[in-house]
C-alpha positions as CSV (number, residue, x, y, z in Angstrom):
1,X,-5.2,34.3,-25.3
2,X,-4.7,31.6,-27.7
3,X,-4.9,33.5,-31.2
4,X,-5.5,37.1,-32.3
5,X,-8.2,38.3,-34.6
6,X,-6.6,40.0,-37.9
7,X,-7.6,43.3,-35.6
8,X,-5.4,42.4,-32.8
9,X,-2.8,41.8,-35.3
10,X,-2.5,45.2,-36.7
11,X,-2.6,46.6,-33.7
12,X,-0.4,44.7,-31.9
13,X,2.2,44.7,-34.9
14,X,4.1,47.9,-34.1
15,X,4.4,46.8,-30.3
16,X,6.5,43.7,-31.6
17,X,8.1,45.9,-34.0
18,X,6.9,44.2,-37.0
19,X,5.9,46.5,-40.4
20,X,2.3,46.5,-40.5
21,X,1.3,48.3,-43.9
22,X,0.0,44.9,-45.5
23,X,-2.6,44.7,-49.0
24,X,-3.0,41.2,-49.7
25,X,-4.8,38.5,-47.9
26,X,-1.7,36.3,-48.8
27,X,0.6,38.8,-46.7
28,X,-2.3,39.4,-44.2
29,X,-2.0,35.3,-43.4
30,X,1.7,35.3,-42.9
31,X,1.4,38.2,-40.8
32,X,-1.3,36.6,-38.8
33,X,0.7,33.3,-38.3
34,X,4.4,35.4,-37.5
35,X,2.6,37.3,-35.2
36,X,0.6,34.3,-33.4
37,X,3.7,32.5,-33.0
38,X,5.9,35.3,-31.8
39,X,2.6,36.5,-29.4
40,X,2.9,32.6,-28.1
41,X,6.7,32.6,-27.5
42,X,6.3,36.3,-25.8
43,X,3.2,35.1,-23.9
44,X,5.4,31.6,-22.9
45,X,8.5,33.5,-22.1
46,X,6.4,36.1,-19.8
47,X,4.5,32.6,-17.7
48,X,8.2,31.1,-17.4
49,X,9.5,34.2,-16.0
50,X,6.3,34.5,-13.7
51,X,6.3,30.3,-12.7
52,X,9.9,31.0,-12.2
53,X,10.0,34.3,-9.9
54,X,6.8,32.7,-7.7
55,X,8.7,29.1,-7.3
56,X,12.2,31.2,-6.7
57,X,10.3,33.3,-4.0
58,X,8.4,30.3,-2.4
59,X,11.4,28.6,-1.6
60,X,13.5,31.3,-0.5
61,X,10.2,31.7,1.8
62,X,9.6,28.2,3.1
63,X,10.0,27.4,6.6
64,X,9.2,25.2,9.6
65,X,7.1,26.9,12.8
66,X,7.0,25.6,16.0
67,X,4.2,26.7,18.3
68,X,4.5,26.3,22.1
69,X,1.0,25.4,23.1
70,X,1.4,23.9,26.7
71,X,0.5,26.0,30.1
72,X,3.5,24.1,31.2
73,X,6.3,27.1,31.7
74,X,9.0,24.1,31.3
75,X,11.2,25.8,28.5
76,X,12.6,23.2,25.7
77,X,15.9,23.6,23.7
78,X,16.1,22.4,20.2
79,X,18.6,22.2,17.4
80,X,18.3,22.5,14.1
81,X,19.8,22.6,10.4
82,X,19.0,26.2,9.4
83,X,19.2,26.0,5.7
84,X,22.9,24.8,4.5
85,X,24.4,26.1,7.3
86,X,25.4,23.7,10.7
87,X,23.2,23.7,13.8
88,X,21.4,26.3,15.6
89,X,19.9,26.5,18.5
90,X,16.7,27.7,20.0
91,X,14.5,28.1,23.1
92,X,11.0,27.7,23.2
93,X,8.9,28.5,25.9
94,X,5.1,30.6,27.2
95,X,7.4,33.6,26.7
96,X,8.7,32.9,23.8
97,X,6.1,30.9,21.7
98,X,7.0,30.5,18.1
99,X,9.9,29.6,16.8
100,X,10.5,30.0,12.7
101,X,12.9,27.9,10.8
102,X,13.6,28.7,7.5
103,X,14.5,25.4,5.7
104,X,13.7,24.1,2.0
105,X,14.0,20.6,3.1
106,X,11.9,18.6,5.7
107,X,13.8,17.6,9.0
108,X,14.2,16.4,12.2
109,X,14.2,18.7,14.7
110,X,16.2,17.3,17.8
111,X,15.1,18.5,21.6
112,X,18.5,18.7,23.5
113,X,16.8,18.6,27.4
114,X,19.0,15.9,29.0
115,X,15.1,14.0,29.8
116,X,13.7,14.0,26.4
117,X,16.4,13.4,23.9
118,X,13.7,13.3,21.3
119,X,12.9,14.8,17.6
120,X,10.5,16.6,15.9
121,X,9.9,16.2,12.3
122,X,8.3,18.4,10.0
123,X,8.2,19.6,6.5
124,X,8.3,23.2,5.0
125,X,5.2,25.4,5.7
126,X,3.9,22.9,8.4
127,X,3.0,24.4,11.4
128,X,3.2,22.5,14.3
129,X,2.1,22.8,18.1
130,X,4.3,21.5,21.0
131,X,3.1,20.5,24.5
132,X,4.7,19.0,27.7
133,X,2.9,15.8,28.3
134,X,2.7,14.4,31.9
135,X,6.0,12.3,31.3
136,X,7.9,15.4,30.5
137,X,8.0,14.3,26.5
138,X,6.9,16.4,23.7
139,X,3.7,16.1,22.0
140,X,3.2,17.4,18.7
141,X,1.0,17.6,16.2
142,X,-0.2,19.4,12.9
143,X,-3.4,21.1,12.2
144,X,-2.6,20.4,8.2
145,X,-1.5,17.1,8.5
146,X,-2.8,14.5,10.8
147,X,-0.3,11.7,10.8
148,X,2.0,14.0,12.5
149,X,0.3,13.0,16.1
150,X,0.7,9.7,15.5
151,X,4.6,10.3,14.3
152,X,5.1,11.9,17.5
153,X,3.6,9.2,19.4
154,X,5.6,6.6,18.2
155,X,8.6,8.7,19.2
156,X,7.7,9.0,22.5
157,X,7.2,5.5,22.8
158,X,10.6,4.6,21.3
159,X,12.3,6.6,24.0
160,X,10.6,5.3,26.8
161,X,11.0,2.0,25.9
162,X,14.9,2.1,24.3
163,X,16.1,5.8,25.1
164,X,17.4,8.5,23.4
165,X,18.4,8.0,19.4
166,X,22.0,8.7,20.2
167,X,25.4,6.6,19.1
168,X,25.9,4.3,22.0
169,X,29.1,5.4,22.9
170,X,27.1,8.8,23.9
171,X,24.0,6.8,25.4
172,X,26.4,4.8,27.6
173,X,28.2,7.9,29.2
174,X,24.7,9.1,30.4
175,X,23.9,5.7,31.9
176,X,27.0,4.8,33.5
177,X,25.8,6.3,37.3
178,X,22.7,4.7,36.4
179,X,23.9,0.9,35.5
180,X,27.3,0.4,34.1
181,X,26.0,-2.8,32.7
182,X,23.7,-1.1,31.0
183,X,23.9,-3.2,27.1
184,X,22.6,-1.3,24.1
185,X,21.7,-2.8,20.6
186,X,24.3,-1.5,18.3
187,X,21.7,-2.2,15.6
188,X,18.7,-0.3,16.5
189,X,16.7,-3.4,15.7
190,X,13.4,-2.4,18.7
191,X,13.4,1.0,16.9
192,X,13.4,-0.7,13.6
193,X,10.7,-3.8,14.6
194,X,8.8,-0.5,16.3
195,X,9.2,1.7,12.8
196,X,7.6,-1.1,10.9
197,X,4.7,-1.4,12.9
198,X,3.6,1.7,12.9
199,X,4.3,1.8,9.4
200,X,2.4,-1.3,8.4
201,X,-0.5,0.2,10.4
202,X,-0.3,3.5,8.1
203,X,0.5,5.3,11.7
204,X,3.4,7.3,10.2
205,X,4.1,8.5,6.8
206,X,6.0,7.1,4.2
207,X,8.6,10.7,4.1
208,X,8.8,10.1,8.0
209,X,9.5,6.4,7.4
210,X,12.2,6.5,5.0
211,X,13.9,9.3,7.0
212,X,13.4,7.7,10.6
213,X,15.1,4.7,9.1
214,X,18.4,6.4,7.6
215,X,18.7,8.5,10.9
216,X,18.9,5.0,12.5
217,X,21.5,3.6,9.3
218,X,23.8,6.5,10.5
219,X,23.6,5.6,14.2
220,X,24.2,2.0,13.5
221,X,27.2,3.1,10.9
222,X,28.4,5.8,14.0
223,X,28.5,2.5,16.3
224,X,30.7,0.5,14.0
225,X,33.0,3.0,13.2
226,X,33.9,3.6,17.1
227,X,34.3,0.1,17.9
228,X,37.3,-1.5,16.7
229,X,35.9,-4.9,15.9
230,X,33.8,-3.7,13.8
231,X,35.1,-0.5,12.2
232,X,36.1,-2.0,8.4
233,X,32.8,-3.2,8.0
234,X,31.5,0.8,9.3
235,X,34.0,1.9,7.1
236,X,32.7,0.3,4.0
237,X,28.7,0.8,4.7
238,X,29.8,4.1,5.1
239,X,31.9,4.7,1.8
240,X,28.9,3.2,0.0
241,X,26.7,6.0,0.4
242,X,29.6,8.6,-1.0
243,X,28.5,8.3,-4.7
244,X,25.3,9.3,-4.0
245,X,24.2,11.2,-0.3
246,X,20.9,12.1,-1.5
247,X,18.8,13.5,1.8
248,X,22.0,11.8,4.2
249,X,23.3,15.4,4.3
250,X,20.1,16.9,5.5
251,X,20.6,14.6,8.7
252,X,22.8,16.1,11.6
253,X,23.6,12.1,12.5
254,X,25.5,11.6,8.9
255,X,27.1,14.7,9.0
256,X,28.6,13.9,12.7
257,X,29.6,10.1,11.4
258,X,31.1,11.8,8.3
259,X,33.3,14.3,10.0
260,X,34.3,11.4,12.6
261,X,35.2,8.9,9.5
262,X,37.8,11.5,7.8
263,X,39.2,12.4,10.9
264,X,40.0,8.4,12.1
265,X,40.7,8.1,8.4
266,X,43.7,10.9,8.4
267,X,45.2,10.0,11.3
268,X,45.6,6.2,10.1
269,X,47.0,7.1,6.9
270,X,49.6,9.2,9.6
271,X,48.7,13.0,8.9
272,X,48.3,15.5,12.2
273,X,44.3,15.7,13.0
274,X,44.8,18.7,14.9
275,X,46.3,21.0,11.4
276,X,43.6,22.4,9.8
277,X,44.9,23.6,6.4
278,X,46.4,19.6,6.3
279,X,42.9,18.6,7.2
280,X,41.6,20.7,4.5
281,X,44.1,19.0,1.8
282,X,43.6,15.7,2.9
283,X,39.4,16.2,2.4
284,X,40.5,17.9,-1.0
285,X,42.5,14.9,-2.2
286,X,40.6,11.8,-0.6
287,X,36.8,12.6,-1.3
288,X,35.2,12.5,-4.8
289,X,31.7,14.0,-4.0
290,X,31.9,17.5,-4.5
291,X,29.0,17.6,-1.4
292,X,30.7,16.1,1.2
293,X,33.8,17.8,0.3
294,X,31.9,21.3,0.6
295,X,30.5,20.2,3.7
296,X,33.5,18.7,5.4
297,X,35.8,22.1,4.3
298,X,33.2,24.0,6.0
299,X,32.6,22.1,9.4
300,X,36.3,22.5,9.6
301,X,36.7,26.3,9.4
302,X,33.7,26.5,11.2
303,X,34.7,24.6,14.0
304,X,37.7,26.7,14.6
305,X,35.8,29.7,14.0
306,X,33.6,28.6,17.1
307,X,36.1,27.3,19.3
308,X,39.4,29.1,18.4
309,X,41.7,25.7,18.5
310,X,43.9,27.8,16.1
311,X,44.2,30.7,14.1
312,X,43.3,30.5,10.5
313,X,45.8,31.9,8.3
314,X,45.2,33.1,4.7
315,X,46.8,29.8,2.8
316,X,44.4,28.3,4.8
317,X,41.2,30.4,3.6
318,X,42.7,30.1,0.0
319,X,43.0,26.6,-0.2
320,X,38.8,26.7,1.3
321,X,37.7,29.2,-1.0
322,X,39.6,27.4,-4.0
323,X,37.9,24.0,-3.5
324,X,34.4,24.5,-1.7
325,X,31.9,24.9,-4.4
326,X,28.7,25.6,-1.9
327,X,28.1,29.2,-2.7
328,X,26.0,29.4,1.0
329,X,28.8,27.8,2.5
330,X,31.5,30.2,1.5
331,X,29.1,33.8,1.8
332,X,29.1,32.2,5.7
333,X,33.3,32.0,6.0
334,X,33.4,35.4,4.4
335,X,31.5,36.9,6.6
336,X,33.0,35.5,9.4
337,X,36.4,36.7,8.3
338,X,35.1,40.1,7.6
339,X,37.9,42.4,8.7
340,X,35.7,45.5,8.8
341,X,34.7,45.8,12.5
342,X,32.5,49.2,13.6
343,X,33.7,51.0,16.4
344,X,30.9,51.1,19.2
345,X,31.3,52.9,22.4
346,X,28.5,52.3,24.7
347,X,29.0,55.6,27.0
348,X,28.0,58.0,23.7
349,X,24.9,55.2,22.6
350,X,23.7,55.9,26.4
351,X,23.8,59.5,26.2
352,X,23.0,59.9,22.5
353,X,19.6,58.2,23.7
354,X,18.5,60.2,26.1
355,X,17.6,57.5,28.5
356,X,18.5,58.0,32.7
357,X,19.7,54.1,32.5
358,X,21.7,51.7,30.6
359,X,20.8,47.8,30.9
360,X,23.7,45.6,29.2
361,X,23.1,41.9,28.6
362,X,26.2,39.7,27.4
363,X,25.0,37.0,25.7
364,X,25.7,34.4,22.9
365,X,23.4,33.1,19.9
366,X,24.3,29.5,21.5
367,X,23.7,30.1,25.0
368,X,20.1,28.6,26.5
369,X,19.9,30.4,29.3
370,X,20.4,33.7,27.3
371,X,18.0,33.1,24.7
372,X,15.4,32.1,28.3
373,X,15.9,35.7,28.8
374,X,14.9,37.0,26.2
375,X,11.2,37.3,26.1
376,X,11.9,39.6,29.6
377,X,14.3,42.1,27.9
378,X,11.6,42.4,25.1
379,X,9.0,43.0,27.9
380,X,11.9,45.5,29.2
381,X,12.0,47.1,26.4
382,X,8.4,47.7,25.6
383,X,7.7,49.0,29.3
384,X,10.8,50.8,29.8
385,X,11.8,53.5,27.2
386,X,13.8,55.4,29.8
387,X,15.8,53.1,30.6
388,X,18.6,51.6,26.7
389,X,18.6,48.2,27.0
390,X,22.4,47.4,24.9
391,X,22.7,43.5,23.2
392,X,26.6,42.7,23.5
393,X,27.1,39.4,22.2
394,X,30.5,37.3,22.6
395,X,29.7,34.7,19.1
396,X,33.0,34.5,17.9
397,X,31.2,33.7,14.5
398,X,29.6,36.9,12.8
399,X,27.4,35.0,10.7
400,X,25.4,33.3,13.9
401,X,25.1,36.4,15.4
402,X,23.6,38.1,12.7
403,X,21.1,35.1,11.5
404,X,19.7,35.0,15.6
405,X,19.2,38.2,15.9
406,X,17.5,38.3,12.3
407,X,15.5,35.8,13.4
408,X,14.4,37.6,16.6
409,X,14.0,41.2,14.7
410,X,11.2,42.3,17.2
411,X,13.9,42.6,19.7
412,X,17.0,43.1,18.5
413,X,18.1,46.0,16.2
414,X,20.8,48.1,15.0
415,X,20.9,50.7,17.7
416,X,20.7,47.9,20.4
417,X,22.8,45.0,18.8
418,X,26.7,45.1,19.0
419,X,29.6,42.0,18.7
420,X,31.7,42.5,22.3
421,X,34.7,42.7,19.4
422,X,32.8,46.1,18.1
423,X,33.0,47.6,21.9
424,X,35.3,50.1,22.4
425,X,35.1,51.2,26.0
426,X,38.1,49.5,27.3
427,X,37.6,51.4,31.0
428,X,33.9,49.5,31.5
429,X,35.1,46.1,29.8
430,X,38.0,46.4,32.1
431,X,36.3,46.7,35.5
432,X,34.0,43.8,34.3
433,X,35.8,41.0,33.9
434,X,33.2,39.0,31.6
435,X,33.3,35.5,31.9
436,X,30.0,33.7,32.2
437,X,26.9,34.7,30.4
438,X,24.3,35.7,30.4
439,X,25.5,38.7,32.8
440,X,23.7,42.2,33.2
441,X,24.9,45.0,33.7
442,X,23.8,48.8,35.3
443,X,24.6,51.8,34.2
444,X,24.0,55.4,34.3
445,X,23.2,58.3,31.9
446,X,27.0,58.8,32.0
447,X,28.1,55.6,31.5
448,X,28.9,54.8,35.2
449,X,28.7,51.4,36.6
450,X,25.7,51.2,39.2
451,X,25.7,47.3,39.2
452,X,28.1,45.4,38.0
453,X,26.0,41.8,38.7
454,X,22.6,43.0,37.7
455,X,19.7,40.6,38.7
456,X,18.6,38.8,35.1
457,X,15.4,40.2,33.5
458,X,13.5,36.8,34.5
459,X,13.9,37.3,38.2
460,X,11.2,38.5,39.8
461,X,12.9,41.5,41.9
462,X,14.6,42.6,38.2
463,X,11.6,45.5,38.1
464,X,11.5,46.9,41.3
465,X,15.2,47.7,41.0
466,X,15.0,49.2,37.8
467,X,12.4,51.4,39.4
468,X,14.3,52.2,42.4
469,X,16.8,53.5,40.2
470,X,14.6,55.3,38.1
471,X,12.8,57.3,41.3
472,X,16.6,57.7,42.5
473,X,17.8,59.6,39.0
474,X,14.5,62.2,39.7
């Protein structure tokens, strides 16, 4: 509504709380233009709010869905940037068919099978199918966007022709059994003569283009910078880009040369590498961008959170929380330093749920072969109600746990989903001894072990014991 009618006006006045007992056409008109204006900064204000709430909601909402769509049962392992946090992985297979990723940001999506080292790239709200081509390489493509084919295409051919897009100190440990003459071009300059090709041709798209070629900058920068000859000049391509990352950050490659470049960088001005609050201070003091500060702090804790090289101490967390400015960043250390830990014991969830059997099943957020399984618990699950099937997971980082299970909410939930630091029944974890996952375990109504090394869900012969059990409890 662009104006009111001297109707609207009076009565519409009292809803704006403006006095409405006018007598003159004079005070009628200034009434008439108050209220117009103050109707178009209401009517304004209530659009922002709107624009705002629907864009707000759209990105929290955006993500990236891969679709399995081969009859190929070869399962393929991918990494990922899942929003501001570091990598996750993923499996995706016939059994487990769609993978969703929520991301603002388009991305390369890297497959980690050891025979196609490949990516995937995407942007938010694409939806893009995956098949197992005769080579064993991925083909993909997008039903909303064409080029996407064609991008995949020239992938393929780029690893067939030159390998994987890996640093060459990485791509030479693979091919040392193979040739260990084998020479690589520290410079990517096939992939580059290849990129504008297909480029010139109008084969990929300009987003893909520009990306493709800074994922190949931070290779080339990643080869310099772990060869001595050349490591100055890596060194000062790389401290270009610090002023301004833009999208560098969105790309797993320039994070992994980052974090290599401060730690080379500390231990030649003589600090310890392996200290992680001195790591912390020396990231504080020698970086400018607030970015790659945030980032750096928070590969650091994360790192240690993951692999436990030392315990983090509170100085340690202050000096984090003090200088990281990346609000998703710090929620993610919180929580993985939450103290609060529930007490679960998995004898009175068995017999609180009624059920004749108990199937356990260790597992980790990172683990492959775990996350293979898990289209067969589901189909456990949904067959089985007798028998509880218990999710213990040994993620030392609270954070991962809960975002993989959140992402896989049709199987995992909060009756069925424990941390192994939660468990409480000392006398089971005793007799078990866990140290390779995934591992299943059997138990009884009671909480008894029946099978200590339970055959995993996949395996063929994983029914017909369940049901031997079952028509034994009867």
């Amino acid at each position: 509504m662009a104006f009111a009618t001297q109707i609207g006006i009076e009565g519409q006045l009292e809803a704006f709380g403006v006095v409405h007992h006018v007598k003159s056409n004079e005070c009628t008109k200034l009434l008439y233009t108050h209220l117009t204006i103050k109707y178009t900064m209401n009517t304004t204000r209530f659009l922002f709010i709107c624009i705002f709430i629907f864009s707000f909601n759209s990105i929290q909402s955006q993500q990236i869905t891969l679709k399995y769509d081969s009859k190929n049962n070869d399962a393929i392992s991918f990494t990922y940037l899942y929003s501001e946090h570091g990598k996750s992985i993923s499996v995706l297979s016939l059994n487990n068919a769609i993978i969703n990723i929520k991301t603002p940001k388009s991305q390369f999506i890297q497959c980690v099978d050891i025979n196609r080292r490949t990516v995937i790239f995407a942007k938010p709200n694409e939806i893009i199918n995956l098949n197992i081509n005769k080579k064993g390489l991925i083909d993909y493509s997008c039903e909303t966007n064409s080029i996407r084919k064609y991008e995949s295409e020239f992938i393929n051919e780029c690893f067939v022709k030159y390998g994987s897009l890996e640093p060459n100190f990485i791509r030479k440990l693979r091919n040392e059994s193979k040739s260990k003459s084998a020479s690589f071009d520290d410079n990517y300059s096939n992939e580059k003569k290849m990129l504008n090709e297909y480029f010139s041709k109008k084969l990929i798209s300009k987003e893909f283009y520009s990306q493709f070629n800074l994922l190949l900058w931070c290779l080339t920068v990643e080869n310099k910078i772990h060869n001595q000859q050349n490591q100055n000049d890596g060194f000062k391509v790389l401290e270009k880009s610090f002023s301004s990352t833009g999208d560098l950050l969105n790309i797993a490659e320039y994070r992994r040369v980052l974090t290599a470049y401060s730690y080379i960088k500390m231990k030649m001005a003589g600090f310890r590498t392996d200290n992680i609050y001195s790591y912390l201070n020396f990231v504080r003091i020698n970086f400018k961008n607030q970015d790659i500060i945030d980032y750096l702090l928070y590969n650091s804790i994360k790192n240690n959170v993951l692999l436990s090289h030392q315990k983090i101490n509170n100085n340690t967390l202050n000096l984090f929380y003090t200088n990281c400015k990346n609000k998703e960043f710090i929620d993610e250390i919180k929580k993985d330093f939450d103290q609060k830990v529930n007490s679960i014991y998995l004898k009175r969830i068995i017999k609180e749920s009624g059920c004749k059997l108990a199937v356990i099943d260790f597992w980790a957020s990172w683990c492959k072969p775990c996350l293979e399984e898990l289209p067969y618990a589901k189909r456990m699950i949904n067959s089985y109600p007798q028998v509880k099937y218990i999710f213990v997971s040994i993620d030392k980082s609270k954070t991962d746990w809960l975002k993989s299970t959140k992402m896989k909410s049709d199987i995992f939930n909060s009756t069925n989903s424990f941390l192994l630091s939660e468990i409480k029944d000392e006398n089971i974890l005793s007799k078990l001894n866990i140290t390779t996952i995934p591992r299943f375990i059997l138990l009884d109504q009671n909480g008894q072990i029946l099978d200590a090394n339970l055959l995993h869900p996949s395996d063929a012969k994983f029914i017909s014991v369940i049901e031997r059990y079952l028509n034994e409890m009867n």
